[in-house]
C-alpha positions as CSV (number, residue, x, y, z in Angstrom):
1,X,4.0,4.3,1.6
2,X,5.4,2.4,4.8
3,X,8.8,0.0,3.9
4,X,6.5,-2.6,4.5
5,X,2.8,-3.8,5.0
6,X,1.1,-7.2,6.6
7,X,-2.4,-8.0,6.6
8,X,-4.0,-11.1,8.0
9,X,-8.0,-11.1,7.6
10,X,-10.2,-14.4,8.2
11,X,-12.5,-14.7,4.9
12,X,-15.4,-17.2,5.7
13,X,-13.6,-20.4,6.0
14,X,-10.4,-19.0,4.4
15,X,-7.5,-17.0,5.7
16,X,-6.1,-14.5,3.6
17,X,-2.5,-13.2,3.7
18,X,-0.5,-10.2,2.0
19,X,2.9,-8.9,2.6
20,X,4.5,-5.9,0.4
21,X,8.2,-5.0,1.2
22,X,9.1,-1.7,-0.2
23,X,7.2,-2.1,-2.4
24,X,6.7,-3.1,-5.7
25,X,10.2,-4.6,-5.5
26,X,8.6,-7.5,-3.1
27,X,4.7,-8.7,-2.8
28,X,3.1,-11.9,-2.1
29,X,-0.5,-12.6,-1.1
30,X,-2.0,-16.0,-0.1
31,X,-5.2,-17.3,1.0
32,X,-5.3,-20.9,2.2
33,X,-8.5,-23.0,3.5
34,X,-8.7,-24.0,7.1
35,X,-6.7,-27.1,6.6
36,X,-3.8,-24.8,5.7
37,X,-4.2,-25.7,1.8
38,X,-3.2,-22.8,-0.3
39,X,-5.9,-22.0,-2.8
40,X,-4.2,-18.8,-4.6
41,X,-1.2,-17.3,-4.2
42,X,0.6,-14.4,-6.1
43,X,4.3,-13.4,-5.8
44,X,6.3,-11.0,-7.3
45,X,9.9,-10.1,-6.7
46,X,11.6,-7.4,-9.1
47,X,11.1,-8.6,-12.6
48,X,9.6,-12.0,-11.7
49,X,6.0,-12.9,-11.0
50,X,4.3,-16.2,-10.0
51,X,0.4,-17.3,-9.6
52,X,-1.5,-19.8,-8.7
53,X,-5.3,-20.1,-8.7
54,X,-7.6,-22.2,-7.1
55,X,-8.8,-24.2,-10.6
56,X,-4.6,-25.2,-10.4
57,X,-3.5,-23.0,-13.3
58,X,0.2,-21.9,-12.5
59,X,1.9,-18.5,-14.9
60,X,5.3,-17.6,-14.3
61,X,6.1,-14.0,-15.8
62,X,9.5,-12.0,-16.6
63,X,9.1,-8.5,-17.3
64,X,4.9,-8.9,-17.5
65,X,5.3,-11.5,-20.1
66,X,4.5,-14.9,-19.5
67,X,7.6,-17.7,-19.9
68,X,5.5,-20.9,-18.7
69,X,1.8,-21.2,-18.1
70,X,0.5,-24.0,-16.8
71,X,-4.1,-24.9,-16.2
72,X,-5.8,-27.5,-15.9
């Protein structure tokens, strides 16, 4: 496993983004339309983890257990 990985890969009209920094201790991924909106993203550093989906619902985790979850 490499210290660190990028990806950047055109998905129809969406552009899809993922970086992992020695890994698992850092990871995001991304994918916005092509106005630049973001329409999911997923972060994780140590023992935190944040989401976003496109229907707007928001989790924040600690330790894999979710502390504030937020849909639509």
């Amino acid at each position: 496993m490499p210290l660190y990985f990028y990806r950047r890969q055109a998905e129809k009209e969406n552009l899809h983004q993922s970086f992992s920094g020695l890994w698992p201790l850092y990871h995001w991924e991304i994918t916005r339309n092509e106005s630049g909106k973001v329409l999911d993203y997923e972060g994780r550093f140590l023992i935190f983890f944040e989401s976003k989906s496109r229907n707007g619902a928001r989790v924040f985790k600690l330790l894999g257990i979710p502390v504030v979850e937020r849909t639509r």
